[in-house]
C-alpha positions in Angstrom: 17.0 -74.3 117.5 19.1 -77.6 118.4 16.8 -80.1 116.5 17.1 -77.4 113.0 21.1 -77.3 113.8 21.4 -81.1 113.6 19.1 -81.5 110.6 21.4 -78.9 108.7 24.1 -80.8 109.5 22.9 -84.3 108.8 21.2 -83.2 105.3 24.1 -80.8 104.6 22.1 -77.8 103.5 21.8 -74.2 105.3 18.8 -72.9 107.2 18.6 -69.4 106.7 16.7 -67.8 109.3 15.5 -63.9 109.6 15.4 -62.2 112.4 14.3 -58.4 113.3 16.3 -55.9 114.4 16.1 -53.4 117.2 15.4 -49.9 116.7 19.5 -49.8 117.2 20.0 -52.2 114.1 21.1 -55.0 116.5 20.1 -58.3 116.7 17.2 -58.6 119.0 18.5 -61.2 122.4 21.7 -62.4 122.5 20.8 -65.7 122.4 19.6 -65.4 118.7 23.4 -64.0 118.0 25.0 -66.6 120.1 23.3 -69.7 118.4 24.2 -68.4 115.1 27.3 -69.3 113.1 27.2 -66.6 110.7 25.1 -63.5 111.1 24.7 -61.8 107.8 23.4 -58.2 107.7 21.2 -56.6 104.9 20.4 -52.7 105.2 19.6 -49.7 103.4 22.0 -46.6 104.6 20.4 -44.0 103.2 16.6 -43.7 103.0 16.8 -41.3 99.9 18.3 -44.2 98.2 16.2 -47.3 99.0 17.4 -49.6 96.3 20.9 -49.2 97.2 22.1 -51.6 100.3 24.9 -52.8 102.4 25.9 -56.4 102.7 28.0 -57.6 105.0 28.9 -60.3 107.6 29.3 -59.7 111.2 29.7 -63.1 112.8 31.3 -65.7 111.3 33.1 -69.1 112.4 35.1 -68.5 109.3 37.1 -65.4 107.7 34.8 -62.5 107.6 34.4 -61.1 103.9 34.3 -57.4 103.0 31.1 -55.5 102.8 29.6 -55.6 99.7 27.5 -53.4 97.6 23.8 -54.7 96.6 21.6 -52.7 93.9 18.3 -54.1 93.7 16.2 -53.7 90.1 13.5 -55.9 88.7 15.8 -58.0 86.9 17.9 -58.6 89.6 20.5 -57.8 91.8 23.8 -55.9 90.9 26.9 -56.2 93.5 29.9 -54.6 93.8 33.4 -53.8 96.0 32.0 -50.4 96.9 29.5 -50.2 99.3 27.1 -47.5 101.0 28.7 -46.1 104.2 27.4 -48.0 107.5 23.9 -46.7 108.3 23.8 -43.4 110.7 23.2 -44.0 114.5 19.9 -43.4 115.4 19.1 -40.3 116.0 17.2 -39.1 119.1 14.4 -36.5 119.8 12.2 -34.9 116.7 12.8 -35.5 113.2 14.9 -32.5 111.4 11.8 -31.2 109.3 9.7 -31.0 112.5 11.9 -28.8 114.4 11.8 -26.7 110.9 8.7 -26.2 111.0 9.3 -24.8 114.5 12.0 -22.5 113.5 9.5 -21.3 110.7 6.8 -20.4 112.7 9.0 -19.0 115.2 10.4 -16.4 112.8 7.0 -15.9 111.2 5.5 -14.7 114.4 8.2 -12.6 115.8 8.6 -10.9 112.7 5.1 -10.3 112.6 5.3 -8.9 116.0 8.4 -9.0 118.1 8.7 -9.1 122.0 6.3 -11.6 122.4 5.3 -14.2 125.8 6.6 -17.3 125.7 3.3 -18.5 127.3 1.1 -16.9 124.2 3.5 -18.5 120.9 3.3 -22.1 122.6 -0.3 -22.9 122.9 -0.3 -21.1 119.3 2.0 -23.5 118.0 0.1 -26.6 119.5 -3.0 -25.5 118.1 -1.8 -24.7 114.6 1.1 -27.3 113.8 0.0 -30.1 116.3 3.8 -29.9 117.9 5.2 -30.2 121.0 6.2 -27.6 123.6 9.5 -29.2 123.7 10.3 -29.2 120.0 9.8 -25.5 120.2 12.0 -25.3 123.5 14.8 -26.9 121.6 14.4 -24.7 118.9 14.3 -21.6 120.6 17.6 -22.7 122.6 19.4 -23.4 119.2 18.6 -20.1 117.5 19.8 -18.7 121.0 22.9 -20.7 120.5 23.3 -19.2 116.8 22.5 -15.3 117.9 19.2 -15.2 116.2 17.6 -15.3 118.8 17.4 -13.3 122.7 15.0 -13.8 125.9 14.6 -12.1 129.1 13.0 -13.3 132.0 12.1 -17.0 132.0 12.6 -19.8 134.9 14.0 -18.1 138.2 13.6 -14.9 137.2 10.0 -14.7 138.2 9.2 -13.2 135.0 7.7 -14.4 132.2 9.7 -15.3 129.1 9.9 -12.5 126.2 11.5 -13.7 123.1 13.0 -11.3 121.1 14.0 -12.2 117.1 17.8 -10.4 116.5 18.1 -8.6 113.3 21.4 -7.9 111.6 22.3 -4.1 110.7 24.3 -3.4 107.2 27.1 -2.8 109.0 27.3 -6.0 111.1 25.9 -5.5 114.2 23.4 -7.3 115.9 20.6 -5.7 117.2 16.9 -7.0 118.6 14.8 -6.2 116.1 12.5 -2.9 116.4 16.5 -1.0 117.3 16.1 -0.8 120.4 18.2 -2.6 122.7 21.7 -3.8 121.4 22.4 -7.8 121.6 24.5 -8.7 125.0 
């Protein structure tokens, strides 16, 4: 890096250099960041919306500038004062449309026919969607979480785990569906 430094400085023009990113949007070592003077970042926000980025500066040895709108066309770029909102965390576990799916099957199959073995819907799911037996763990403790969903036995009960899909009555109440036992 030193010998590029001192010919920038003795021809007195900028070396721009590009450098990836970590799956966290960070610059990858510190010692890239540290041998920097300004460290300009470029991103897209929103995925749904790839033309549409964010410009702005987080290191400089000067006075940082406000972020800056950048919309790209094939004649060029357009800027603005108003830029996209800073990219989203990234997000752990299974994308949203995956766990979908999961909820979808679920609800197709206990609907179908409720009261069913934990242990007979998960190899059923592997085969036919290719997902994980997580995914559908996590799914079937969020639609527990919402009231859409009951179990009995399970881990330390030494039963197996029965799933049971809760259907609303007109007049509110919930109830596992088939009427039979009311929700705890």
């Amino acid at each position: 890096m030193a010998p590029l430094r001192e010919l920038a400085l003795r021809i007195q023009i900028p070396i721009a250099l590009l450098i990836h990113l970590s799956k966290d949007g960070q610059v990858l070592g510190r010692r890239a960041k540290g041998l920097t003077r300004t460290l300009i970042h470029l991103d897209c926000p929103d995925p749904e919306q790839p033309e549409r980025l964010r410009l702005w500066v987080e290191k400089s040895y000067a006075k940082k500038p406000s972020p800056l709108g950048v919309t790209m066309d094939d004649c060029g770029n357009l800027y603005d004062d108003q830029p996209p909102g800073p990219a989203d965390p990234v997000r752990k576990g299974r994308p949203a449309t995956e766990r979908g799916r999961a909820e979808q099957f679920l609800r197709h199959e206990l609907k179908e026919k409720n009261d069913q073995l934990w242990n007979d819907l998960v190899p059923l799911w592997e085969q036919r969607s290719k997902g994980g037996r997580r995914t559908l763990g996590r799914v079937v403790d969020d639609m527990k979480k919402r009231g859409d969903l009951t179990t009995t036995g399970g881990e330390r009960t030494g039963q197996q785990m029965v799933l049971h899909l809760v259907k609303k009555s007109q007049n509110g109440e919930d109830h596992v569906d088939g009427g039979k036992t009311p929700k705890p």
